[in-house]
N, C-alpha and C positions, 0 to 999 in steps of 0.2 A: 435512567439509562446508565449503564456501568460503560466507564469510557478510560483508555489508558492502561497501562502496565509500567510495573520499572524494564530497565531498559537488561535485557540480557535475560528475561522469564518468559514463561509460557501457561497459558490459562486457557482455556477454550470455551467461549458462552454460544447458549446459543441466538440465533441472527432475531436481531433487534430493529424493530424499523426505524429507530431513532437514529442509526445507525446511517441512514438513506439523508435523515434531516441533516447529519451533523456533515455530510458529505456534501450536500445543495448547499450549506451555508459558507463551506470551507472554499467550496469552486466558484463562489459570487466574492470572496474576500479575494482569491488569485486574480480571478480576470480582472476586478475594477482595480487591482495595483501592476500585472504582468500587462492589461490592453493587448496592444497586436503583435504585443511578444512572444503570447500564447496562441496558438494555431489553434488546439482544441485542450480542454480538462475534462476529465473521466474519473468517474468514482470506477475502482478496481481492486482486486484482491478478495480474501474471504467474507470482508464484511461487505461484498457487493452479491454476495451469492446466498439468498437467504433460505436455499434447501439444507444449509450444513452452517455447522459452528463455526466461529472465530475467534480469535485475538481479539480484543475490545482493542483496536489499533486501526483506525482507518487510513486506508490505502489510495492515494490518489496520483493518476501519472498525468503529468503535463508537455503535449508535445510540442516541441518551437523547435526552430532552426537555427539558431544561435544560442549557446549555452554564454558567452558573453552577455551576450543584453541581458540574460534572466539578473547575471552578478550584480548589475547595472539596481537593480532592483532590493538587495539584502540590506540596504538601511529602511527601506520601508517594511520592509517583509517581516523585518524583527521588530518593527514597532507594533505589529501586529499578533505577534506573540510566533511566527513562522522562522525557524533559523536554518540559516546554513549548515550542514552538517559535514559536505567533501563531498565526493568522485570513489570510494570507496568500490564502488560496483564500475566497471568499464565500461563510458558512453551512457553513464546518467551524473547527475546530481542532486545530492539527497536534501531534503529539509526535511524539517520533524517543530510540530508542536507538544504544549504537554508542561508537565511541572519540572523547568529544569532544576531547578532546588530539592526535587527528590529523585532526581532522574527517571521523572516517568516518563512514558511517552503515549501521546491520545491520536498520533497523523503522523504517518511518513506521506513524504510527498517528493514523488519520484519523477526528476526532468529528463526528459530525453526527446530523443530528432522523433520529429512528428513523423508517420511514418516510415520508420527505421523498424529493424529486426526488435527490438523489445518494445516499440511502442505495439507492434504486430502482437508481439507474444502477450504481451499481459491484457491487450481487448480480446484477443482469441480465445484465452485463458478464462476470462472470465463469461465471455460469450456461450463457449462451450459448455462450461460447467451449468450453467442457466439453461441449460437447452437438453443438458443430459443427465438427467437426475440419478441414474446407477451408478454415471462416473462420478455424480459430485458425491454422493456418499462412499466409493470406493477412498474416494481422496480423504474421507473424513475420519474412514476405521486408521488411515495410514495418521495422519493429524492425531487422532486418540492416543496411538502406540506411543506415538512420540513423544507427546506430552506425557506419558505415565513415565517413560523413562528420562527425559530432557525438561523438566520441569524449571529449572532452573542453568539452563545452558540452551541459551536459543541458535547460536551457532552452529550447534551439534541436531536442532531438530528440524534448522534448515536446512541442512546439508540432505538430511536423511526425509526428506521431500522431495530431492532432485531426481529421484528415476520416477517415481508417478507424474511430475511435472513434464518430467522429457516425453511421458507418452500420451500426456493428453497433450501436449503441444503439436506435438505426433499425428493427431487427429483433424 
């Protein structure tokens, strides 16, 4: 299983069921250290949608209701190989595993209010794509484009994902 990227690139494999393993293991290591901090954890994003390619970067959002208590949690989280990464995104916080020594990264792991407007978006998101197979390949020629030109500026090939996301959110 190819797992990881450096941080700020773009690859696109296609979906790997090891991918599903590395998600079950990663959501068994949160609950037995978050407990009933964690309301629910979901494996999400592209590597939860195995009609279409992904980032070898698995996605996972975890919803609670206190973004304090999770804090409560980052000396264990990083003994675990899970760190802190900030509030970068408005109304989550990010952790990310992986090789910090080479700045890879193998897991973002996205906290936000368990049902709040992005814990909504990103089950929706991947719900629907699982459910609409024209639209998960629409999304995938748009992923292709991106990465032929943003291969190395991830920034720029997220940005240029936001109108296909806005309309399958849409849906």
């Amino acid at each position: 299983m190819s797992l990881g990227l450096k941080r700020g690139t773009v690859q696109l494999e296609p979906h790997d069921k090891q991918w599903d393993e590395a998600a079950i293991q990663t959501i068994k290591i949160l609950k037995s250290i978050l407990g009933d901090d964690a309301i629910d954890i979901q494996h999400i994003g592209s590597t939860a949608i195995p009609a279409i390619k992904a980032k070898p970067i698995i996605d996972i959002v975890v919803g609670v209701t206190d973004f304090d208590k999770v804090m409560l949690h980052n000396e264990q989280l990083q003994q675990v190989g899970i760190f802190y990464r900030g509030s970068d995104v408005e109304c989550q916080l990010l952790y990310v595993m992986g090789d910090m020594e080479n700045d890879t990264r193998t897991h973002h792991i996205h906290i936000v209010k368990w049902n709040g407007t992005e814990w909504k978006n990103y089950i929706h998101f991947r719900d629907y794509l699982n459910d609409n197979e024209n639209m998960a390949l629409q999304y995938q020629k748009v992923k292709e484009e991106l990465e032929s030109k943003y291969a190395d500026n991830r920034g720029l090939y997220t940005k240029g994902k936001k109108d296909i996301i806005d309309i399958i959110l849409n849906n």
